[in-house]
KEMITOR-274742 format. One line per field, with one value per residue (C-alpha): residue number from 0; residue in three letters; chain; z negated, y, x. Coordinates in nm, 4 decimals, always signed. Each point is the difference from the previous one (the first is absolute). Example, Ala and Ser with C-alpha at 12.3 -4.5 7.8 and 13.67 -1.06 7.14 Angstrom:
! KEMITOR-274742
resi <- 0	1
resn <- ala	ser
chain <- A	A
z <- -0.7800	+0.0660
y <- -0.4500	+0.3440
x <- +1.2300	+0.1370
END
This chain:
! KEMITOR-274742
resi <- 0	1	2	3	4	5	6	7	8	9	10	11	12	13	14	15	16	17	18	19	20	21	22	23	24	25	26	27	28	29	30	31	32	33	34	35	36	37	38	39	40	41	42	43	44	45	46	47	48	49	50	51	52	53	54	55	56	57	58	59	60	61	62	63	64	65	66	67	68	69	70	71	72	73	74	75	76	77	78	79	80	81	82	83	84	85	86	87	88	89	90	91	92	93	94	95	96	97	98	99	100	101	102	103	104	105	106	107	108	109	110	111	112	113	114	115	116	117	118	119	120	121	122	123	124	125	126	127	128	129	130	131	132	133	134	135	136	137	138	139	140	141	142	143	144	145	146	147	148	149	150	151	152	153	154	155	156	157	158	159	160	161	162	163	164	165	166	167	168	169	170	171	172	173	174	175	176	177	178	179	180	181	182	183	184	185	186	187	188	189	190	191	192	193	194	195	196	197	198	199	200	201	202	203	204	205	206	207	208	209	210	211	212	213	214	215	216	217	218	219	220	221	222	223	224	225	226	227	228	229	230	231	232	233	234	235	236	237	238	239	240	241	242	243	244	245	246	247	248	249	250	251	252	253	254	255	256	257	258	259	260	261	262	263	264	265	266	267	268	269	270	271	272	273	274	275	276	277	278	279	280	281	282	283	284	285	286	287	288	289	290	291	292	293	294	295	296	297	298	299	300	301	302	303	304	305	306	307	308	309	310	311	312	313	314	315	316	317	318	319	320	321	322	323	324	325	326	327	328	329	330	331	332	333	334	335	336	337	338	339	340	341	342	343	344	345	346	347	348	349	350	351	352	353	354	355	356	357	358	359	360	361	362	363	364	365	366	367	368	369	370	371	372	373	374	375	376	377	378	379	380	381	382	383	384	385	386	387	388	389	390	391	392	393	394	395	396	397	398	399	400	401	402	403	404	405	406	407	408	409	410	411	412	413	414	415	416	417	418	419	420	421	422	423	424	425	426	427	428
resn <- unk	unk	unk	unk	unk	unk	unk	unk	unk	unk	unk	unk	unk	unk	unk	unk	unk	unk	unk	unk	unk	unk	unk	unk	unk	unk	unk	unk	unk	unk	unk	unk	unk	unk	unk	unk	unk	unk	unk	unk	unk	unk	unk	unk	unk	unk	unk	unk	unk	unk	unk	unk	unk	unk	unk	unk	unk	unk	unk	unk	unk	unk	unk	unk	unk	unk	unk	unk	unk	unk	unk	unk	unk	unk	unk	unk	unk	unk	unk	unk	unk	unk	unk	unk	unk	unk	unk	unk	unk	unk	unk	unk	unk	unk	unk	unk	unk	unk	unk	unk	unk	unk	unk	unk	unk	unk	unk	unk	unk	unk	unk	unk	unk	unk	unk	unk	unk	unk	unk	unk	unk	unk	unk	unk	unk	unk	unk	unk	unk	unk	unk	unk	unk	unk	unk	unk	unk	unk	unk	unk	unk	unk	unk	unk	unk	unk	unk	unk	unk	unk	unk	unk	unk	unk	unk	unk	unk	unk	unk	unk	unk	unk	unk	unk	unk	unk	unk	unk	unk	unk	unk	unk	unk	unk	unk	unk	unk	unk	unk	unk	unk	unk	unk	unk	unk	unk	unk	unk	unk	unk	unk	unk	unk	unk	unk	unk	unk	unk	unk	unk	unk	unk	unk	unk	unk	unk	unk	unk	unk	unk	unk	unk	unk	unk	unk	unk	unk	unk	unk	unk	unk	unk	unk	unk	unk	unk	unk	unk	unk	unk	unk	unk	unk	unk	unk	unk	unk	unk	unk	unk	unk	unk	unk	unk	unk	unk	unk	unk	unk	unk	unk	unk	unk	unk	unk	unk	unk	unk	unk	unk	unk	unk	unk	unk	unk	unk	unk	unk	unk	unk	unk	unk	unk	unk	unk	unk	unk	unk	unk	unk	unk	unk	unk	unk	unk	unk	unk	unk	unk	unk	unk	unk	unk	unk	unk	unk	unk	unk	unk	unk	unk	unk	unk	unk	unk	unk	unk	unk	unk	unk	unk	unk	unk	unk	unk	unk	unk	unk	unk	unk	unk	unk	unk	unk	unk	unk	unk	unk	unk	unk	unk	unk	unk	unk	unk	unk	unk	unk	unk	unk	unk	unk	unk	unk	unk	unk	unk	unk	unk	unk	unk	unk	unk	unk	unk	unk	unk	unk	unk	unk	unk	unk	unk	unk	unk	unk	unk	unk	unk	unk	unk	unk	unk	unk	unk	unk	unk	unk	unk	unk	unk	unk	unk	unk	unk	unk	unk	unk	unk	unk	unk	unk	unk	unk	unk	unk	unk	unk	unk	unk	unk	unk	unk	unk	unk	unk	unk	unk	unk	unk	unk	unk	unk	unk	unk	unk	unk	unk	unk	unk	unk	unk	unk	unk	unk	unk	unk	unk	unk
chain <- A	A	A	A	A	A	A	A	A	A	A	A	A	A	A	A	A	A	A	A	A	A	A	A	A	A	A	A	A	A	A	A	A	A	A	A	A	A	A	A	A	A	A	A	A	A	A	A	A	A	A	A	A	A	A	A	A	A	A	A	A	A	A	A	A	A	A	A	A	A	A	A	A	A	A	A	A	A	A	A	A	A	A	A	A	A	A	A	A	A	A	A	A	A	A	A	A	A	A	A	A	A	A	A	A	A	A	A	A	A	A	A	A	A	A	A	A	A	A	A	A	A	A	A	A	A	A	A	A	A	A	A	A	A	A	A	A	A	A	A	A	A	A	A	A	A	A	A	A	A	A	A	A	A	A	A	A	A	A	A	A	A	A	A	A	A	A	A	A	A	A	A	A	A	A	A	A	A	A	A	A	A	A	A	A	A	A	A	A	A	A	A	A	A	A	A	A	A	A	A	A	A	A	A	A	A	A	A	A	A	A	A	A	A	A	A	A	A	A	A	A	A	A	A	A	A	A	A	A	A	A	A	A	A	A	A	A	A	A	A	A	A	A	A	A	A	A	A	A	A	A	A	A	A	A	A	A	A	A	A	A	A	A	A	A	A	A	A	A	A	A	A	A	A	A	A	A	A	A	A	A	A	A	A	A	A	A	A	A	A	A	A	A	A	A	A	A	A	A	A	A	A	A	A	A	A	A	A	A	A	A	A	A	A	A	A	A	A	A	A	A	A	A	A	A	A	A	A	A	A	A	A	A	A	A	A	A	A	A	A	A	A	A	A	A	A	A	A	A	A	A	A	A	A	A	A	A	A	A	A	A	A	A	A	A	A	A	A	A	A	A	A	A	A	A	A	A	A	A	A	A	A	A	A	A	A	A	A	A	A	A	A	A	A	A	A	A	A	A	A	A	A	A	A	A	A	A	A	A	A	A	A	A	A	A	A	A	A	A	A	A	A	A	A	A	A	A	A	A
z <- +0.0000	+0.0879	-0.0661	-0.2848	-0.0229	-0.0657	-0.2457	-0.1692	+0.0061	-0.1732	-0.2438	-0.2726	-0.3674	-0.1499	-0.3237	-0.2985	-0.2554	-0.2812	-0.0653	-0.2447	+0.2393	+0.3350	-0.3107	-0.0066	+0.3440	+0.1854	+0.3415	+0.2898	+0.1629	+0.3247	+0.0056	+0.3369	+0.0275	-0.0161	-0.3922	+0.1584	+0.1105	-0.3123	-0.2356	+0.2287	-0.0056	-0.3788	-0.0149	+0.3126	+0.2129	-0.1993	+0.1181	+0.1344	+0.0463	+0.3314	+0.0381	+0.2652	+0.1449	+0.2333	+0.1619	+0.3038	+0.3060	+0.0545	-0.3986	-0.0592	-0.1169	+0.2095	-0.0631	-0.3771	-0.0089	+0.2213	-0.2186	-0.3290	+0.1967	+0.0721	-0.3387	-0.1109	+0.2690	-0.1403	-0.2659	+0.0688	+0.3109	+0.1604	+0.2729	+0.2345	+0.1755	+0.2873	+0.2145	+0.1310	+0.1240	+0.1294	-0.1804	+0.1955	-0.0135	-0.4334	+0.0664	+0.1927	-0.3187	-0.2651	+0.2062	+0.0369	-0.4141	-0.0368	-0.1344	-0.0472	-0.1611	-0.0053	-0.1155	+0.1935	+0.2549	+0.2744	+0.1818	+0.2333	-0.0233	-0.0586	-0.0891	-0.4080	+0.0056	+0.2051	-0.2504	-0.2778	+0.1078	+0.0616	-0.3597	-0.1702	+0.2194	-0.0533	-0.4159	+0.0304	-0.3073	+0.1841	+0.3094	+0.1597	+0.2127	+0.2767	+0.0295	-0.1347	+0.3279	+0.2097	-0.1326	+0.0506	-0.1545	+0.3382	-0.1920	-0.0636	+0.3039	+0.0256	+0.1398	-0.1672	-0.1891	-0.0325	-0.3609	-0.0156	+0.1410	-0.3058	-0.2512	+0.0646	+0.0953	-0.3440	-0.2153	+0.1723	-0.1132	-0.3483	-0.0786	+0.1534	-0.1922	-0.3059	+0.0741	+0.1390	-0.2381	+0.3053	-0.0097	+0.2982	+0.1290	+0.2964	+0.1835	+0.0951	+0.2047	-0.0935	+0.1460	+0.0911	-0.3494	-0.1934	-0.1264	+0.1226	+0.2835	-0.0358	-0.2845	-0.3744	-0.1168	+0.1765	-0.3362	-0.2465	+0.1255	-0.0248	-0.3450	+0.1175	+0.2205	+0.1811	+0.1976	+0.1593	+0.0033	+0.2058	+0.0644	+0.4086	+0.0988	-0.3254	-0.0279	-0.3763	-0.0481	-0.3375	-0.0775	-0.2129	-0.1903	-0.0047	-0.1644	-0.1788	-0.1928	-0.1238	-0.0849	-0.0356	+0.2893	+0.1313	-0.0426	+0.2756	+0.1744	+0.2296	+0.2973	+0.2760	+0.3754	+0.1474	+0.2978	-0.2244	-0.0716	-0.3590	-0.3027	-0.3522	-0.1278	-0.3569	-0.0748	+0.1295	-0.1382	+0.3406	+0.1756	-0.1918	-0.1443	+0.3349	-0.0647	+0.1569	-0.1812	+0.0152	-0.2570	+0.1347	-0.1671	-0.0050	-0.0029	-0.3649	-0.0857	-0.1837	-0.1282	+0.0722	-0.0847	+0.2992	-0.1249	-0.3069	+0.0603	-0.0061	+0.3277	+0.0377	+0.3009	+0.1064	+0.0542	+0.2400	-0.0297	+0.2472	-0.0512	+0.3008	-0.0167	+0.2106	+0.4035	+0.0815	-0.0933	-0.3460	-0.1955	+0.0798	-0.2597	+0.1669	-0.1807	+0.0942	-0.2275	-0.2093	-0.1360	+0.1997	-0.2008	-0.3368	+0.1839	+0.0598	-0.4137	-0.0470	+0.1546	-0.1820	-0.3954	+0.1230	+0.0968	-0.3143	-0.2736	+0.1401	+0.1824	+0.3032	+0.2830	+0.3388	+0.1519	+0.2622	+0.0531	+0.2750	-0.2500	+0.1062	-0.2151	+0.1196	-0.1290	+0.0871	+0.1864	+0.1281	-0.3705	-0.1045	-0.3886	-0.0917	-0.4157	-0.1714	-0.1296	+0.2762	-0.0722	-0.2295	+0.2980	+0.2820	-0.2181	-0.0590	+0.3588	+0.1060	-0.2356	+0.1181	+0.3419	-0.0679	-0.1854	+0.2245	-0.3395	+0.0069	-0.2403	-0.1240	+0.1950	-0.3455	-0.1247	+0.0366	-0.1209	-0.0446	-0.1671	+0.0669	-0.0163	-0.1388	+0.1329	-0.3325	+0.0693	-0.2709	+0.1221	-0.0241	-0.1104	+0.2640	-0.0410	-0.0941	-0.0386	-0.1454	+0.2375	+0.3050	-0.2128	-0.0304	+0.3846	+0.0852	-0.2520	+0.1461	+0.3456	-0.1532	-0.0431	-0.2780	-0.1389	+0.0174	-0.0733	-0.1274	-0.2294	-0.3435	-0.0933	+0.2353	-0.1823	-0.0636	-0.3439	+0.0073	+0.1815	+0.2806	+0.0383	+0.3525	-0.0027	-0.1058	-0.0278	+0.0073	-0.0956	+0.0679	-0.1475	+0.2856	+0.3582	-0.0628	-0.2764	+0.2685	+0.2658	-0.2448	-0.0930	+0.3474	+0.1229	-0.3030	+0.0522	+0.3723	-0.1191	-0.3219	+0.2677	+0.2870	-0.1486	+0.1286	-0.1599	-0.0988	+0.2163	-0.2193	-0.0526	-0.2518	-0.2080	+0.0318	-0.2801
y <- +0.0000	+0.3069	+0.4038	+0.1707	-0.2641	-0.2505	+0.2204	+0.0619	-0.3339	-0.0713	+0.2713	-0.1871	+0.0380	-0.3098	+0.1815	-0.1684	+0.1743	-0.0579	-0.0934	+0.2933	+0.2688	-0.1266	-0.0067	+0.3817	+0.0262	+0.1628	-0.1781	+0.2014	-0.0412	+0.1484	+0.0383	-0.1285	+0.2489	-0.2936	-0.0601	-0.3301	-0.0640	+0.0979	-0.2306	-0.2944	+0.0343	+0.1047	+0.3814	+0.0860	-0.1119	-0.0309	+0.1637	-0.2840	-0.2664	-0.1650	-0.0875	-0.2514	+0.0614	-0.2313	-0.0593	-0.0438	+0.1579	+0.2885	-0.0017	+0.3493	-0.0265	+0.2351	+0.2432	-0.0095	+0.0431	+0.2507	+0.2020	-0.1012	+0.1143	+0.3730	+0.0360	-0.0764	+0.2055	+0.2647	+0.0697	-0.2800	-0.0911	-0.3316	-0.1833	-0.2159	-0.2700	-0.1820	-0.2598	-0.0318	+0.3380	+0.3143	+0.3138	+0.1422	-0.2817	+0.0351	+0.4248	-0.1105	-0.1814	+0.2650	+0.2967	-0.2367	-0.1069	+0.3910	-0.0535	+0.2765	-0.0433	+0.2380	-0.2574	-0.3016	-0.1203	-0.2659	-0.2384	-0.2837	-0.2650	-0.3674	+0.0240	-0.0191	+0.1793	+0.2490	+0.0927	-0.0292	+0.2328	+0.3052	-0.0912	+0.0409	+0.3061	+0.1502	-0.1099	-0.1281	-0.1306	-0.2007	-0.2511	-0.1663	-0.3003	-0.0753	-0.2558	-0.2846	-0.2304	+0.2818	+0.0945	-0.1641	+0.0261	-0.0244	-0.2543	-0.2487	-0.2222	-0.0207	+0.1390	+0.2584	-0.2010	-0.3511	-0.1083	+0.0789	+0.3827	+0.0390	-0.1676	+0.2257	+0.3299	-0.0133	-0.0827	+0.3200	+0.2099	-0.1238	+0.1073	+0.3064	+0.0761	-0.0985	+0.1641	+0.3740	-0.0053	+0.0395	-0.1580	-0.2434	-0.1173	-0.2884	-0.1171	-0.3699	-0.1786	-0.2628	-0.3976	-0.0891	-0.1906	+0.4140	-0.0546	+0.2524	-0.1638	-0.1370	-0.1712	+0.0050	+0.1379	+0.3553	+0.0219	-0.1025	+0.3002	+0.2391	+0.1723	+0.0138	-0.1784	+0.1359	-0.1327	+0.1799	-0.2019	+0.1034	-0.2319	-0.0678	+0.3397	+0.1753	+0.3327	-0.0144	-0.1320	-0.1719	+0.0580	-0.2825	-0.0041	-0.3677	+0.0336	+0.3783	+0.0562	+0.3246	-0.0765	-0.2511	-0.2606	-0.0539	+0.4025	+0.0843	+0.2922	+0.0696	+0.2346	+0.0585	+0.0668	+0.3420	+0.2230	+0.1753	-0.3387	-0.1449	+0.1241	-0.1625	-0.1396	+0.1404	-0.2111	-0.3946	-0.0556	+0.2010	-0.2784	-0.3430	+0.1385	+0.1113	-0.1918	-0.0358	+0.1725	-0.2903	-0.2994	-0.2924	-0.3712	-0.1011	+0.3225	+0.1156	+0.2592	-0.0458	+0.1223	-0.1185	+0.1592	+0.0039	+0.2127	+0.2500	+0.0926	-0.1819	-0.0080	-0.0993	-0.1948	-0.1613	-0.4005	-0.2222	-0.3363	-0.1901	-0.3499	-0.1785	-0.3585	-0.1865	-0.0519	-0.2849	-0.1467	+0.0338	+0.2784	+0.3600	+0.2225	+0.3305	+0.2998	+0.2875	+0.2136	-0.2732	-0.3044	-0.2943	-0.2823	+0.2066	+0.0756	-0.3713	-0.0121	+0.2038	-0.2158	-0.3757	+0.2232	+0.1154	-0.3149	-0.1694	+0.2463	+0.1821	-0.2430	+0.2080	-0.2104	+0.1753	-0.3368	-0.0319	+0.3612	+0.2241	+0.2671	+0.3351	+0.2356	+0.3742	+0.2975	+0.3101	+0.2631	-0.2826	+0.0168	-0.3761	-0.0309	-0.2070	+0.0025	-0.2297	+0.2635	-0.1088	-0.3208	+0.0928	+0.2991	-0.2495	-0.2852	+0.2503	+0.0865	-0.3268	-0.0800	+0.2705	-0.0595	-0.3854	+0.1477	+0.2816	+0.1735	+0.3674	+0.1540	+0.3628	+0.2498	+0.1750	-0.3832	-0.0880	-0.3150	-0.1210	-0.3146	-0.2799	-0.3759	-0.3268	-0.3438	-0.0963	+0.3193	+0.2000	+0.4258	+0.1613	+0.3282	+0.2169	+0.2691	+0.3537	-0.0702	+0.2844	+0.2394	-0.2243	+0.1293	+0.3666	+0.0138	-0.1869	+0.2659	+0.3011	-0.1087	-0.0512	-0.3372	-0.1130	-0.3300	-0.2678	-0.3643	-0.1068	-0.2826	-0.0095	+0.1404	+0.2649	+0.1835	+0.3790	+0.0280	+0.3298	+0.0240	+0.1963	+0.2742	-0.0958	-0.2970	-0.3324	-0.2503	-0.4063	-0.2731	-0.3624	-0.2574	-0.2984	-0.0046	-0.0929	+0.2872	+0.2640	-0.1254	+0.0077	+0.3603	+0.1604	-0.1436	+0.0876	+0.3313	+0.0164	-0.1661	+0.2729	+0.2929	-0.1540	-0.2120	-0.3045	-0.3864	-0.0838	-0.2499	-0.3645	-0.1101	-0.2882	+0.0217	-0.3875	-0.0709
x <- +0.0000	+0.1627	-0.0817	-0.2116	-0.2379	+0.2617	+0.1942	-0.3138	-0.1069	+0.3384	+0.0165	-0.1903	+0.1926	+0.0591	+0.0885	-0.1560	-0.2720	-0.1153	-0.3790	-0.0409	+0.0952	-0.2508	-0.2509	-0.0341	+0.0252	-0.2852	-0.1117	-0.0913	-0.2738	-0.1555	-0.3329	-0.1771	-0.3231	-0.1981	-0.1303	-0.0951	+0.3475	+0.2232	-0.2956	+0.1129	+0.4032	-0.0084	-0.0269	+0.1854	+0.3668	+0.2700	+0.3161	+0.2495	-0.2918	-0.1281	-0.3768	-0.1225	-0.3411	-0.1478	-0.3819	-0.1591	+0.1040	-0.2393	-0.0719	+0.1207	+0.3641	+0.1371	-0.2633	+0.0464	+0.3800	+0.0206	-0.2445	+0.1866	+0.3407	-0.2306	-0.0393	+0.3197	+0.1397	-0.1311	+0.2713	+0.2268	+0.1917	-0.1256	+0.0635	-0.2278	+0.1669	-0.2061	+0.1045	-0.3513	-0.1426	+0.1982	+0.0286	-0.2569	-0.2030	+0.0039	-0.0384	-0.3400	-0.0866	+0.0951	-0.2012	-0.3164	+0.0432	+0.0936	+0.2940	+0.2968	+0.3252	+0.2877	+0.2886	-0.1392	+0.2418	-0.1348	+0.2432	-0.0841	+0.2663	+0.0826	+0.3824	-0.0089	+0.3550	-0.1340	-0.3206	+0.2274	+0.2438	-0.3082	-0.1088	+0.3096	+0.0740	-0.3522	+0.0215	-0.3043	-0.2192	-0.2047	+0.0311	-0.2651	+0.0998	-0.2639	+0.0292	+0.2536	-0.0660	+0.1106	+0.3662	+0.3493	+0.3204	+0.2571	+0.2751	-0.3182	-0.0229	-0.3771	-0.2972	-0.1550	-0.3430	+0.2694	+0.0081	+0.3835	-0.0810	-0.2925	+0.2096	+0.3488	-0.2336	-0.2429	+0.3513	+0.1639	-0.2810	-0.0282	+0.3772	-0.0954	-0.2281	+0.1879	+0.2905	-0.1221	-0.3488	-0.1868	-0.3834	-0.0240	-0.3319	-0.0267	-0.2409	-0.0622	-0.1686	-0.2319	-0.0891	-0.2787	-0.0564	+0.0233	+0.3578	+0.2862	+0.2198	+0.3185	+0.1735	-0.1920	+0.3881	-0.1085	-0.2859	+0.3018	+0.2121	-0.2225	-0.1340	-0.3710	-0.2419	-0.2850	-0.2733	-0.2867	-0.2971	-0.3765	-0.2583	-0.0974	-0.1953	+0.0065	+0.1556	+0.1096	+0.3555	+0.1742	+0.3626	+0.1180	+0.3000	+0.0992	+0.3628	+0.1118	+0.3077	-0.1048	-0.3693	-0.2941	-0.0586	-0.2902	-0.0717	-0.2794	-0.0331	-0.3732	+0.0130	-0.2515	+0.1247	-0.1457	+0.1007	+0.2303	+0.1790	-0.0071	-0.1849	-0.0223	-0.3195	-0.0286	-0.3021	+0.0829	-0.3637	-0.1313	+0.1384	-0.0945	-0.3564	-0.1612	-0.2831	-0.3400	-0.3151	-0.1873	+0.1068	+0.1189	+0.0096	+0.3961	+0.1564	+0.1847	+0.2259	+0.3367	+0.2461	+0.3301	+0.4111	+0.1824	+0.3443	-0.0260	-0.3712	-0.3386	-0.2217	-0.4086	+0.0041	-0.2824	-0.0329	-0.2421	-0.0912	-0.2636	-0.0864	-0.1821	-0.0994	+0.1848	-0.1018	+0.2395	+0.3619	+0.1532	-0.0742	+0.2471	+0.1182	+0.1425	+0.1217	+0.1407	+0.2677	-0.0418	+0.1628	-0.1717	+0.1104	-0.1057	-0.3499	-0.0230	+0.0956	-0.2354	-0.2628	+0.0839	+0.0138	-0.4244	-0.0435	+0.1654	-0.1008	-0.2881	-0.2190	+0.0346	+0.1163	+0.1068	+0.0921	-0.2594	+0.0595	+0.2266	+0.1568	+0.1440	+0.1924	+0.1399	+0.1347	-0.1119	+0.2574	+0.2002	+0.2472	+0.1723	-0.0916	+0.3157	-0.1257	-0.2811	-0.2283	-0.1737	-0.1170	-0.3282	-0.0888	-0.0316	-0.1673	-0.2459	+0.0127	-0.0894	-0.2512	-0.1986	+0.0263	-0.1204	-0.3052	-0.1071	+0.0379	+0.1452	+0.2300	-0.0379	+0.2058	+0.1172	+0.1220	+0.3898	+0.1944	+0.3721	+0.1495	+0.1668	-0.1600	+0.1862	-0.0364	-0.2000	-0.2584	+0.0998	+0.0304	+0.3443	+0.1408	+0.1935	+0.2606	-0.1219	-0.3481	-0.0903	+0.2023	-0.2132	-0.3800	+0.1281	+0.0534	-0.3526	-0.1834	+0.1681	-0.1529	-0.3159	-0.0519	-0.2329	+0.0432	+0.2590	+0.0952	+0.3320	+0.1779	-0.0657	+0.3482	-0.0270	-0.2563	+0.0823	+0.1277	-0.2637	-0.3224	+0.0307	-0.2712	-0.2194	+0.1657	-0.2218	+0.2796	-0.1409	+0.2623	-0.0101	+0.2104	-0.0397	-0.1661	-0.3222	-0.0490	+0.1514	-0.2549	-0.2879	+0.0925	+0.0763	-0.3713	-0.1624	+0.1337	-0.1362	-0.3543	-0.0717	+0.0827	-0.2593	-0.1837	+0.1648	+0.0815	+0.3297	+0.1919	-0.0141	+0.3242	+0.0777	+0.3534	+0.1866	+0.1864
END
């Protein structure tokens, strides 16, 4: 590696310190301009780390880095390195997102030396990479995208970073399966992983933090794609809650943690007896084998069999629930669609089930009934041990010890508000 780039590159000190002094240390952070954003990677970039962001093509990458580097730009020198569009191609996209930076410098090239060089000339504080499958380092002998050329080029920008305290930023590419091309060893290097995430058609976009250094994993961040490029969805409940005015047997709201906050997403279940073959159990943004759990602990300790019975389970908004504070929500769910048997649109429900029936507690219960209050919901069903420790004012709060209890309470909720008969259930020992 030869010029600035390689003597910054190289310039790391390998002078030791002691644990007491980086204590008192204050980390630098830029801020992005998108609250969103700076939730996700832990408050903001940290100066001398590199963040990998990958997605779809299309997703929206592009468009949100290149607003981050306008705001940055404004008060800090940045640099925008693409490998995929010309510099007038990106000045198109700033003037249609309205964008203006004074101390944003564009360059379109796929030598790594080369955009190295302009950032340690231009002491830049941030470098955007766009994208890693499109730069080279000459003295590799591979195509730009080869493992080798993704490997060498990621590991060139990491001791960058380290060395000059500059805040790198790359985009990947993703396979066709959603994971960011090229070797797993390019998500090791780096300090933080990104993916953008949309469902088919939808114009609201996740940005999931799957691996952070300098913050919580599995942060999410909502924005919505306009004309104007991305803006941040304040309320995620817009999103999951757009419900229909009319009530609908096998539709529930929950509340699930995805991150540091709580969201009310809202679940579907449909059960259809069966036309021909063996019996289907889809879900989607959920566990299928858990669904199909789900299904044998009703059977076993609730005398509700599915078995002759097509089931379908969704999420709303086109999220993945990877936690268990599902598993009472979509029992519910299912119940209700089984017995043409509504549930109030001001009821929610979260806890876990066991393979002997009993109802589990889930983390930050009470945090999870705070957030379904504020957005006006009126009554809710949890685990015995996830009762609020003080009544919550609004707030009618049911508990339920085992399966059968919960089902008997959620439809004897539904049948004193309309009149209706609870669902029969019988508890097995």
């Amino acid at each position: 590696m030869g010029g600035a780039g390689a003597r910054a590159a190289r310039s790391g000190s390998a002078a030791p310190h002691s644990l007491a002094g980086t204590l008192d240390a204050q980390t630098e952070r830029l801020l992005t301009g998108q609250d969103e954003l700076d939730r996700v990677v832990g408050g903001g970039l940290v100066a001398g780390s590199v963040a990998l962001l990958g997605g779809d093509p299309g997703i929206g990458k592009s468009t949100l880095l290149l607003q981050v580097a306008a705001h940055v730009a404004s008060r800090r020198p940045v640099l925008y390195a693409s490998g995929e569009e010309s510099v007038a191609q990106l000045g198109l996209r700033a003037r249609r997102l309205g964008l203006t930076a004074p101390h944003l410098t564009l360059v379109n090239e796929n030598d790594l030396d080369q955009v190295l060089q302009v950032a340690v000339e231009r002491r830049v504080e941030l470098l955007i990479v766009d994208s890693i499958q499109t730069v080279q380092l000459g003295e590799t002998a591979a195509l730009a995208g080869a493992v080798t050329q993704l490997r060498e080029c990621t590991a060139r920008l990491v001791r960058f970073a380290k060395s000059t305290g500059t805040a790198v930023v790359i985009i990947g590419h993703v396979t066709k399966e959603g994971a960011i091309a090229g070797p797993r060893m390019l998500e090791h290097l780096v300090d933080t992983v990104l993916y953008f995430e949309s469902e088919a058609g939808s114009r609201y976009r996740l940005v999931r933090a799957t691996k952070n250094r300098f913050g919580a994993a599995h942060e999410l961040g909502f924005f919505a794609m306009s004309e104007t490029g991305l803006r941040e969805v304040k309320n995620p409940a817009a999103i999951f809650l757009a419900r229909s005015a009319e009530v609908s047997a096998g539709s529930i709201v929950t509340v699930t943690r995805d991150g540091g906050r709580p969201l009310l997403i809202e679940l579907q279940g449909l059960v259809d007896r069966m036309r021909f073959g063996a019996p289907r159990c889809v879900a989607q943004g959920l566990d299928s084998n858990r669904v199909a759990m789900l299904l044998a602990v009703l059977s076993r300790h609730a005398g509700v069999s599915l078995q002759e019975h097509d089931v379908f389970a969704n999420v709303v908004g086109g999220i993945r629930i990877e936690e268990t504070a599902w598993d009472l929500p979509m029992v519910l769910a299912l119940a209700s669609s089984l017995n043409d048997r509504p549930l109030p649109r001001s009821f929610i429900a979260f806890g876990e089930l066991g393979l002997t029936g009993e109802l589990r507690p889930v983390a930050y219960g009470e945090e999870r009934l705070r957030e379904a209050h504020k957005q006006g919901f009126t009554e809710a069903l949890v685990a015995r041990d996830n009762a609020p420790r003080k009544p919550l004012a609004g707030l009618n709060v049911l508990v339920a010890g085992r399966i059968g209890e919960a089902l008997a309470a959620a439809f004897a909720v539904r049948a004193g508000s309309a009149g209706l008969t609870p669902v029969r259930t019988r508890e097995r020992s």
